[in-house]
C-alpha positions in Angstrom: 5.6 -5.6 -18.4 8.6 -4.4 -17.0 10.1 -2.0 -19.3 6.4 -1.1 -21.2 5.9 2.3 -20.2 2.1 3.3 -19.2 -0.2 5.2 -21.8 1.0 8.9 -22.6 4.2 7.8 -19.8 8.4 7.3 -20.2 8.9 5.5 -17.2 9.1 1.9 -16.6 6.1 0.1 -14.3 7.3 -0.9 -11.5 9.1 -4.4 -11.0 6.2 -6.8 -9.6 8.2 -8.6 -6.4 8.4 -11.8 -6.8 7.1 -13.4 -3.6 8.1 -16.9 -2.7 7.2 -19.7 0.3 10.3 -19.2 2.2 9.5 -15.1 2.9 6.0 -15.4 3.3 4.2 -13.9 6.5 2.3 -16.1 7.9 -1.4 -15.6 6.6 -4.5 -14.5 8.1 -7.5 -15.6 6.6 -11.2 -14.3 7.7 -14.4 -14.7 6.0 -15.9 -11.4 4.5 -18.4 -11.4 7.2 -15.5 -11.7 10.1 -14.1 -8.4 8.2 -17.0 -6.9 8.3 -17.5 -7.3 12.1 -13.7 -5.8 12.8 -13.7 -3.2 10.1 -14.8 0.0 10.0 -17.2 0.5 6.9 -14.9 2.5 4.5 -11.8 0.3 5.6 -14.0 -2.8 4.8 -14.5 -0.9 1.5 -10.8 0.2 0.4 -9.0 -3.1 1.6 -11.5 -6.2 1.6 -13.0 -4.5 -1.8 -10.0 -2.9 -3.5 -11.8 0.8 -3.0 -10.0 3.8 -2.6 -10.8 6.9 -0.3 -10.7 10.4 -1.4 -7.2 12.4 -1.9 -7.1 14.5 0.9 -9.0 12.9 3.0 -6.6 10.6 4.8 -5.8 10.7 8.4 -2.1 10.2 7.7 -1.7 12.2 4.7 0.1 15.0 6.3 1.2 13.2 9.8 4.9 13.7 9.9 5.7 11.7 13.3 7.9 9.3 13.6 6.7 5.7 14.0 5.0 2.8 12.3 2.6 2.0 9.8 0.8 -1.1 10.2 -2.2 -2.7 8.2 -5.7 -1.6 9.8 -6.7 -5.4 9.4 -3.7 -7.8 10.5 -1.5 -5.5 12.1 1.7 -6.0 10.1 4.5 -3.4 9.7 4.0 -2.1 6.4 6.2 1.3 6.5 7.8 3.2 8.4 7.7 7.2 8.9 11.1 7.2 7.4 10.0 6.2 4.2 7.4 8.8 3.9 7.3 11.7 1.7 5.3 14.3 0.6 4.2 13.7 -2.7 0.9 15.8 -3.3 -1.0 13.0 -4.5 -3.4 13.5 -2.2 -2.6 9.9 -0.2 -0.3 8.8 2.1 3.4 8.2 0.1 6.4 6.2 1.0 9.4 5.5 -1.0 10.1 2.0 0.2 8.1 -0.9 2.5 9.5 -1.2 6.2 10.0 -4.9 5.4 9.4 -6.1 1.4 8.0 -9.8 2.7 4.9 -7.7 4.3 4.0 -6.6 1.4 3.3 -7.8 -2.1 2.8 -6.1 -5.5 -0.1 -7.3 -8.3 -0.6 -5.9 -12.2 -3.9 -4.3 -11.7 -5.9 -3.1 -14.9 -9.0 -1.9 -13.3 -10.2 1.2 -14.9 -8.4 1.1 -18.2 -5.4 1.9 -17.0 -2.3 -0.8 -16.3 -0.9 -0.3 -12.1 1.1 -2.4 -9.8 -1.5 -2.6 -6.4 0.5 -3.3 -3.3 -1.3 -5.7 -0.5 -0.8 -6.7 2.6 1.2 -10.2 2.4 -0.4 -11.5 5.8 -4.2 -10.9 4.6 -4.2 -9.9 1.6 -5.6 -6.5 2.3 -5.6 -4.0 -1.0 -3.6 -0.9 0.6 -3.0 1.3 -2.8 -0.7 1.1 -5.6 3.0 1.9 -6.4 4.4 4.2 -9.2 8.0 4.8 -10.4 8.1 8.3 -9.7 9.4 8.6 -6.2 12.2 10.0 -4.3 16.0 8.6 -4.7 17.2 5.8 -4.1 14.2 3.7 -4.8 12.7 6.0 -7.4 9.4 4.2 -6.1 6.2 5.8 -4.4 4.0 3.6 -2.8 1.3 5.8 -2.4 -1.3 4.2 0.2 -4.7 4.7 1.7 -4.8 6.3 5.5 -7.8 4.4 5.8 -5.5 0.8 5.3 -3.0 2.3 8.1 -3.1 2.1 11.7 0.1 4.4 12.8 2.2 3.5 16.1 4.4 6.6 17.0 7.7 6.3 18.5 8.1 7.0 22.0 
């Protein structure tokens, strides 16, 4: 899977991370109906559902302050501001995770098409999917759904 390119593509799919026991988060496990209590409707629907919410849309799509990105349902530092690009994808895009053990990387072939989804490796939550077209030195572009985020700016 690694060096296939993706239909009509040159580049490579991204590397899945391999995760292991000893850089695991510890995990936070809810039942659907907990979730559905403490989420919002559409984040219930793009991270407990693997949804995704229209380009554009997103509340951190254009935000350019300096801070944290955390998942909307466990809190854990998924990216930081530094990261983040401007892609015009329409979603939120970063070029690497703040920490890699917080997050985790899946083959995903919903919809005919063969993508690397990137959760949340506390709770699972689906935040978007990766792509190896980003900015140097990763080459990576994790491009995410606002709706997964909750942002903590710098003071």
């Amino acid at each position: 899977m690694n060096s296939k390119s993706q239909e009509g593509g040159s580049k490579p799919l991204p590397t899945v991370a391999r995760v292991t026991s000893q850089n695991l988060p510890k995990k936070v496990n809810k039942t659907d109906e907990q979730w559905c209590k403490e989420l919002t409707p559409q984040q219930y629907y793009v991270t407990r559902q693997k949804g995704t919410e229209p380009p554009h849309t997103g509340e951190y799509t254009s935000l350019h302050d300096q801070g944290v990105y955390h998942c909307v349902c466990c809190g854990a530092e998924l990216f930081g501001s530094e990261s983040k690009f401007d892609s015009h994808c329409g979603w939120p895009s970063y070029a690497a995770p703040l920490k890699e053990e917080n997050v985790r990387e899946e083959s995903d072939l919903s919809l005919g098409m063969r993508r690397v989804e990137v959760l949340c490796s506390q709770c699972d939550a689906h935040l978007g999917h990766v792509f190896p077209d980003g900015p140097a030195p990763t080459g990576m572009r994790y491009c995410i759904n606002s709706v997964a985020l909750k942002f903590e700016k710098k003071p």
